[in-house]
TIDO-225320 format. One line per 4 residues: number of its first residue (from 1); their letters; for each residue y negated, x negated, z of N, C-alpha, C. Coordinates in steps of 0.05 Angstrom, whole numbers, plus 5000, padded with zeros to 4 digits. Layout:
N
NUM	A	Y,X,Z,Y,X,Z,Y,X,Z | ...;
//
This chain:
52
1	XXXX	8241,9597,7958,8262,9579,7950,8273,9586,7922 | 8275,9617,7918,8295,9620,7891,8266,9613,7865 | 8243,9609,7873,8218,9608,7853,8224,9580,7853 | 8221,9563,7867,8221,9537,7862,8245,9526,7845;
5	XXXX	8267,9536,7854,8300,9527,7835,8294,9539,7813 | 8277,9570,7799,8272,9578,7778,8256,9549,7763 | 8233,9530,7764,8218,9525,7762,8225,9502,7747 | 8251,9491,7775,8255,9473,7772,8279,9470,7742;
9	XXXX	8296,9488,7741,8312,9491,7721,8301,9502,7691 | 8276,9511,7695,8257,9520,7665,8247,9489,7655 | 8256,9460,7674,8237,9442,7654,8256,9423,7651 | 8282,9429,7660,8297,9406,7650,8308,9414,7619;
13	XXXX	8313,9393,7603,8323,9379,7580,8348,9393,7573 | 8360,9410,7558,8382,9425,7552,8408,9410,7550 | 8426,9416,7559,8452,9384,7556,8455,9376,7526 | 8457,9394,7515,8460,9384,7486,8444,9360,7467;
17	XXXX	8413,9371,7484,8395,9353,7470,8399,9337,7489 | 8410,9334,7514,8403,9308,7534,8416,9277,7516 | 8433,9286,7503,8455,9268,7503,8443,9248,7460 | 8420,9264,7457,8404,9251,7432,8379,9232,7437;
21	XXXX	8381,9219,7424,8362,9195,7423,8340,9204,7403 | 8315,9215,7431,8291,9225,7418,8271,9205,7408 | 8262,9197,7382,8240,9182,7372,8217,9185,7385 | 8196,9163,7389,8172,9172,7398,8158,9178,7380;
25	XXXX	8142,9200,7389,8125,9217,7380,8107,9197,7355 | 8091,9179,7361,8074,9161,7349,8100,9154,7324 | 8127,9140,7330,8133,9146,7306,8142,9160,7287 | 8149,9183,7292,8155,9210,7266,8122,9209,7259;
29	XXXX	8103,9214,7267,8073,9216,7249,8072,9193,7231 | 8074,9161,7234,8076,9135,7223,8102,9142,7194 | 8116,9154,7201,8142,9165,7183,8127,9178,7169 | 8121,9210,7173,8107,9228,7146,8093,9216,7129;
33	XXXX	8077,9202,7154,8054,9188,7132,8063,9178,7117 | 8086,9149,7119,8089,9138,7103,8105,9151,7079 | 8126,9163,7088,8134,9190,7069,8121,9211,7046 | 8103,9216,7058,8082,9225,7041,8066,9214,7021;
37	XXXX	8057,9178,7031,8044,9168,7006,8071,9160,6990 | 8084,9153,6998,8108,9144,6976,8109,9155,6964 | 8121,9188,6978,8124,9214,6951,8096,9217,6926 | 8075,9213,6940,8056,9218,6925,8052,9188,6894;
41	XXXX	8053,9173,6907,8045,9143,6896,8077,9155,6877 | 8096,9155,6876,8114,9165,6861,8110,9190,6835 | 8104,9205,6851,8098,9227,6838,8061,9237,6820 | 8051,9211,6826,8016,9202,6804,8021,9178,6799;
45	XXXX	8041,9162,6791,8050,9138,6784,8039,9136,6758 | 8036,9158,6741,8014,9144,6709,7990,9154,6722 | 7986,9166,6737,7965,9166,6743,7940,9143,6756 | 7959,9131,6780,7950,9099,6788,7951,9071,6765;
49	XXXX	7971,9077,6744,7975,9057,6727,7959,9059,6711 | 7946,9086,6699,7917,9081,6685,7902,9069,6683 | 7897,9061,6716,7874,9047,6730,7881,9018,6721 | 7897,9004,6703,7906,8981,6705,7903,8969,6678;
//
């Protein structure tokens, strides 16, 4: 009995975080990405405008 109530209390959700509104996973990766080309496309901006 005291293994199972251990078991059972190692997979619940901490109160603190219970009470936040977690993003799905699929979108924080959709985010970097887009994050990342921005920063980039920003930051080689004469570099892409060469091409023009």
């Amino acid at each position: 009995m005291d293994e199972q109530n251990k078991k059972e209390q190692s997979n619940k959700t901490p109160s603190k975080m219970a009470r936040l509104a977690w993003p799905k996973a699929k979108y924080g990766l959709v985010l970097a990405i887009l994050i990342i080309i921005v920063v980039n496309i920003i930051y080689y901006k004469d570099f892409f405008l060469s091409f023009f």
